[in-house]
C-alpha positions in Angstrom: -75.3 -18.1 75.0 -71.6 -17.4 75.7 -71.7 -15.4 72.4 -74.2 -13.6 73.4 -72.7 -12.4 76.8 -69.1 -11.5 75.2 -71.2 -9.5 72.5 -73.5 -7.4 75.6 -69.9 -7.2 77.2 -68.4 -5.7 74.0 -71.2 -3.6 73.0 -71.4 -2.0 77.0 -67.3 -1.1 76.9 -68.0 0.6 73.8 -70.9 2.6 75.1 -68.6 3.3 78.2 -65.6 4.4 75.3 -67.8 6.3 73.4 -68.9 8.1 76.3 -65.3 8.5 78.6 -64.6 10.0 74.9 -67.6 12.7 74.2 -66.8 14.2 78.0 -62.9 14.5 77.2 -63.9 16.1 73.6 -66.4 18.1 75.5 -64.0 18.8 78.4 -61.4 20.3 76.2 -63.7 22.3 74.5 -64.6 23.8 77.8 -61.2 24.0 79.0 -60.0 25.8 74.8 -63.4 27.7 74.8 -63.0 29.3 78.2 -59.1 30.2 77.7 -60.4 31.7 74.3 -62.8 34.0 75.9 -60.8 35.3 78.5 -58.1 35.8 76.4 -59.8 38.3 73.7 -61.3 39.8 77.1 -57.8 40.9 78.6 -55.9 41.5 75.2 -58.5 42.6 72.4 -57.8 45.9 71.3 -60.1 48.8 72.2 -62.5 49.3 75.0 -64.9 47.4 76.8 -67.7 47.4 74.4 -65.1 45.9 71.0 -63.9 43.6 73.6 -67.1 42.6 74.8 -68.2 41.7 71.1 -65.2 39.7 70.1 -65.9 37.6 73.2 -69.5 37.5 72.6 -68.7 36.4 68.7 -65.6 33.6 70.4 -69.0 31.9 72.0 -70.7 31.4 69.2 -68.4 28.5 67.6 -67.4 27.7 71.2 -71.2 26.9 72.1 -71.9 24.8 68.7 -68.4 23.0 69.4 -69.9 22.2 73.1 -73.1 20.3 71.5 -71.3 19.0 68.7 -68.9 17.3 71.3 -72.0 15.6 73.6 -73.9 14.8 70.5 -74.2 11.1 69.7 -73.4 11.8 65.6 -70.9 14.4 66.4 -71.3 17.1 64.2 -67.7 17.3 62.7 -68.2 20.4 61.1 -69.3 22.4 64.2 -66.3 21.6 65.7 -63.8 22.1 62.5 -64.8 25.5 62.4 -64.2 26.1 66.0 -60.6 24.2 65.6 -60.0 26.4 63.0 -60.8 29.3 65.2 -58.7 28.2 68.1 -56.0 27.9 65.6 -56.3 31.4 64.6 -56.9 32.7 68.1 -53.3 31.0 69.0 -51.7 32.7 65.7 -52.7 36.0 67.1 -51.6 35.1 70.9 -48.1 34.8 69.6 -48.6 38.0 68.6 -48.6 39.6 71.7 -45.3 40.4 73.0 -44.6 42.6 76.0 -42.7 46.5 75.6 -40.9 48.9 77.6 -42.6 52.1 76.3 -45.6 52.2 77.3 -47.3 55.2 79.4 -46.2 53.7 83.1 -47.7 54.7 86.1 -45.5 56.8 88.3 -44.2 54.2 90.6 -43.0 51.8 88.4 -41.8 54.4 85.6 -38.2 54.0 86.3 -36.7 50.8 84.8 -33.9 49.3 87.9 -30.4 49.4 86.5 -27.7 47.8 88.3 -24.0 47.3 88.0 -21.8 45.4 90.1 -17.9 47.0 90.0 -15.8 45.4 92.1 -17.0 44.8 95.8 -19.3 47.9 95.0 -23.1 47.8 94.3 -24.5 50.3 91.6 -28.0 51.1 91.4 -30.2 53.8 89.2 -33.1 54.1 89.8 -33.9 53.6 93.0 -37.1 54.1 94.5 -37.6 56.4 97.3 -41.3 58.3 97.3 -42.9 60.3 100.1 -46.4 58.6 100.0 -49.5 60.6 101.8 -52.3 58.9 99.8 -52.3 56.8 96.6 -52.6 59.5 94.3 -50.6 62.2 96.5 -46.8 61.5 96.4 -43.4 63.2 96.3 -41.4 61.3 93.4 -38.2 60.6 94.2 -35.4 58.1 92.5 -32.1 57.8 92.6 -28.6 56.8 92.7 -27.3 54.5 95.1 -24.1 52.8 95.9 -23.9 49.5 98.5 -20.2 47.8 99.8 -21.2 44.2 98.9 -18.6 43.2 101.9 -21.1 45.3 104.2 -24.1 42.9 104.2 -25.3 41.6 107.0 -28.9 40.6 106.9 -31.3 39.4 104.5 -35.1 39.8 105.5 -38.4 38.3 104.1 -41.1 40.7 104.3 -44.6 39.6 103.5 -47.7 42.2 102.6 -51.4 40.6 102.6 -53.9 42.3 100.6 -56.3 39.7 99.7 -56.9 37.2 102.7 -54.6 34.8 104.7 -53.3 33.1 101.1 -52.2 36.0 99.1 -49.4 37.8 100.0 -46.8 40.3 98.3 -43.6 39.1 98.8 -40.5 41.8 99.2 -36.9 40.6 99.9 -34.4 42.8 102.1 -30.6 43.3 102.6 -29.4 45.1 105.6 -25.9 46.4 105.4 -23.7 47.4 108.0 -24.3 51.4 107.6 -27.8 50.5 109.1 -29.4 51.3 105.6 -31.8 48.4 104.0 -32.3 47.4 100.2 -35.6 46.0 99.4 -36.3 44.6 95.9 -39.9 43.8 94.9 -40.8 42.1 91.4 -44.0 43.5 90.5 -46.3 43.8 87.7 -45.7 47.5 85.6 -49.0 49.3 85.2 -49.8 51.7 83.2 -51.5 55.0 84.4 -54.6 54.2 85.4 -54.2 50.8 85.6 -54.9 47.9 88.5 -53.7 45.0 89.3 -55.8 41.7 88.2 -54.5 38.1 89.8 -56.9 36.4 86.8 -55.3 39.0 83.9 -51.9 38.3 85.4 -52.9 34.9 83.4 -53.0 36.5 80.0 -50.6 38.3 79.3 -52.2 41.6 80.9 -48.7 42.6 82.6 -45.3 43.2 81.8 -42.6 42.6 85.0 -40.7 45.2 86.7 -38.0 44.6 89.6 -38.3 47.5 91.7 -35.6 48.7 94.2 -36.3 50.8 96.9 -36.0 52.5 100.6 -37.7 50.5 103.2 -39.4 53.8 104.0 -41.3 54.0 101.0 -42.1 50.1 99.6 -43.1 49.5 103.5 -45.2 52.6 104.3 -46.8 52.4 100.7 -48.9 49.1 102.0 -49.1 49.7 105.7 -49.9 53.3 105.5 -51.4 54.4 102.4 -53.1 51.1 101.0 -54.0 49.5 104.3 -52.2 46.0 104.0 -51.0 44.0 107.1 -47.7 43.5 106.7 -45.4 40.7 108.2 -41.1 40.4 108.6 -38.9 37.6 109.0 -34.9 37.2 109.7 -34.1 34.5 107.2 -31.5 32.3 108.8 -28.4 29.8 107.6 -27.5 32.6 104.8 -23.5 33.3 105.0 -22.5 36.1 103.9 -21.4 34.6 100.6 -24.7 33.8 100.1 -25.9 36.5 100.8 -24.1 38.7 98.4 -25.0 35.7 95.8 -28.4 36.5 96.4 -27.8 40.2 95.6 -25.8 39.0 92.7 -29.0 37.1 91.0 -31.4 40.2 91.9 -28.7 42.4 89.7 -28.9 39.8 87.1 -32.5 39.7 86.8 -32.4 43.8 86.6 -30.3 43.0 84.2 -32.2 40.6 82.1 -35.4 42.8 82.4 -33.5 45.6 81.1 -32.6 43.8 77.5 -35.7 42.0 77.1 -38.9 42.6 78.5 -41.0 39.8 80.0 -44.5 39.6 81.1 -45.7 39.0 84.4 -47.6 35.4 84.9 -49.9 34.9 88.2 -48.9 31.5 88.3 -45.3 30.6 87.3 -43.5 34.1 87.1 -45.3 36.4 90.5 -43.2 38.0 93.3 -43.5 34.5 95.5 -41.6 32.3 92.2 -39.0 34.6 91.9 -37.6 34.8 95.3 -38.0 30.9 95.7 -35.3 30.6 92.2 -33.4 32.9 93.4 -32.8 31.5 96.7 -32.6 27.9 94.9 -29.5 29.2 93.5 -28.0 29.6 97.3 -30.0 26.8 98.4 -30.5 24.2 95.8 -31.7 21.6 97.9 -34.9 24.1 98.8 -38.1 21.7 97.8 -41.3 22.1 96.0 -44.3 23.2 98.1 -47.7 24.2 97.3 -47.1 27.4 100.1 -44.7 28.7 96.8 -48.1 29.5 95.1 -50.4 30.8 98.1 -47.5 32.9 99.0 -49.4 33.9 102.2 -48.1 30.4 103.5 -44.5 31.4 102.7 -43.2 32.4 106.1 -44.4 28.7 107.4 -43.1 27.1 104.4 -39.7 28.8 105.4 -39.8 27.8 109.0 -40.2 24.2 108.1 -37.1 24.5 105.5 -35.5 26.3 108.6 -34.7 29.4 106.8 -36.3 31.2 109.9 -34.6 31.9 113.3 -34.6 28.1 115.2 -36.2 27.5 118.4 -38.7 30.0 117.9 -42.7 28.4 117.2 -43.9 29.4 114.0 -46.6 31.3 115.9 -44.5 33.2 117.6 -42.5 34.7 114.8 -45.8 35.5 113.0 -46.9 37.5 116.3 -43.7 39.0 116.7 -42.8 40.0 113.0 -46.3 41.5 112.4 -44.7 45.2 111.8 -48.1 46.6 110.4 -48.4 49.0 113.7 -44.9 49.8 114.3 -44.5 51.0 110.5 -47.5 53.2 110.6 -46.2 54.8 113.8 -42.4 55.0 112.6 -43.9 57.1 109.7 -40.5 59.2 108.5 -38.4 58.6 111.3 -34.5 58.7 110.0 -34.3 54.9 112.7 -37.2 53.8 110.2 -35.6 50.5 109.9 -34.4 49.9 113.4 -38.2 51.0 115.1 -40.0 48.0 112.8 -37.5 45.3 113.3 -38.1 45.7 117.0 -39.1 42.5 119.3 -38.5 40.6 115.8 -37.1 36.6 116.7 -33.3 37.1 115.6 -32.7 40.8 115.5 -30.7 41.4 118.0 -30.8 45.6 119.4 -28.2 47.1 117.5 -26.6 50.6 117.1 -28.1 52.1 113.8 -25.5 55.0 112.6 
């Protein structure tokens, strides 16, 4: 009898293997088989109709390796033939490496190229366009030079375009002149080309650090694309640390100019970068889930008291909401001054 029961007891944990098995098999094909198809969408060469077959031919293998994998006598070969393609799929992934010479769209056509000489900051390059709509623009870049012993202020400024999560995330220096520095690290499209959060996955993107004039990188969201725009005076940043900061954005400029990276919606977006950069002031910043719905950031900075104390969180949302202020500033030469106004921690000061 006792035989009996350690046999049913044996013979029901190796129904309950053989099953926690066929669902990870059949999970991973999912997971492989899904990646696969999403990846020949976004990088397969030609239009949508060649991309749509090589997807459409990725599903075939995928679909027999998803019945081979919940089949009780597995069908081994099914799913050889789709190992093999994954294999082959991952040969040609490597493949794809991102460039600098490709037909840019006009506002990300200029590569940033910085230079630190002495106390004195060095910029080509930077952005400073008249917008009226998206397509109807004055171009404008130049040359710029900073004192880094002139910084004063470092601002976050925070651009929602999809919801209460997603946010762009700008970063910018105030100097003692009264003129502001904003850098923005943002995906370089083509002409013609839109953003994608689920391409930004695959590879769809190379990475560009922008530089511009508040005037344009502000108005271009509030003004011309409609985004509700949020700014923040980040606080407990000496000025050491401040021209650190400016330091790491000229060696990322840097970096981008000798190799090329692509853009990654997850571990290499606008929100990632300023959070290592600012770990390399603040290396005792933490972890936080708000670093990936960067529409959280502000709060995630009030907690870490990088925002002006004593003020309630809600208040320095209501107050740093600039969206209305920008849009009526327009090209005004006090540009700067008119949005920071009522702000928590900007105090009224004389703007030469």
């Amino acid at each position: 009898m006792g035989a009996w029961v350690a046999t049913g007891r044996a013979t029901a944990a190796g129904r309950a293997l053989h099953a926690l098995g066929a669902a990870g098999l059949a999970l991973a094909c999912l997971v492989a088989g899904a990646w696969g198809a999403l990846a020949l969408w976004f990088q397969f060469p030609g239009g949508a109709l060649a991309r749509g077959v090589a997807v459409a031919a990725w599903c075939v293998p995928w679909a027999w390796a998803l019945r081979a994998s919940l089949t009780p006598g597995r069908r081994w070969r099914s799913l050889a033939v789709f190992a093999a393609g994954l294999v082959l799929l991952l040969g040609w992934w490597t493949t794809i490496q991102p460039r600098q010479d490709r037909a840019w769209a006009d506002d990300v056509a200029q590569p940033l190229r910085a230079r630190i000489e002495g106390g004195r900051l060095l910029l080509d390059n930077v952005r400073d366009f008249h917008w009226r709509t998206e397509d109807d623009y004055d171009i404008r870049w130049e040359r710029r030079e900073y004192d880094l012993a002139q910084v004063r202020s470092v601002d976050l400024i925070l651009s929602y375009w999809m919801g209460p999560a997603i946010a762009h995330t700008l970063v910018s220096f105030g100097f003692a002149d009264g003129r502001q520095l904003v850098f923005s690290l943002e995906i370089r499209k083509e002409r013609g080309e839109s953003f994608s959060a689920l391409g930004g996955f695959f590879r769809r993107f190379e990475a560009v650090l922008v530089a511009a004039d508040e005037r344009d990188i502000v108005q271009v969201r509030t003004s011309v694309r409609g985004e509700d725009v949020y700014l923040y005076r980040l606080h407990g940043l000496d000025p050491d640390a401040m021209r650190a900061l400016l330091r790491d954005y000229v060696a990322l400029a840097q970096a981008l100019q000798r190799t090329p990276v692509f853009y990654n919606s997850l571990t290499s977006n606008c929100t990632t970068i300023v959070y290592e950069l600012m770990r390399r002031v603040v290396p005792t910043l933490p972890l936080d889930y708000r670093l990936l719905l960067s529409g959280y950031l502000a709060e995630y900075a009030a907690d870490v008291g990088g925002l002006t104390p004593g003020v309630p969180y809600a208040t320095l949302r209501a107050r740093g909401r600039i969206t209305l202020r920008a849009r009526e500033a327009g090209d005004a030469a006090d540009f700067s001054r008119r949005i920071r106004q009522g702000v928590p921690g900007i105090a009224e000061e004389h703007v030469p």
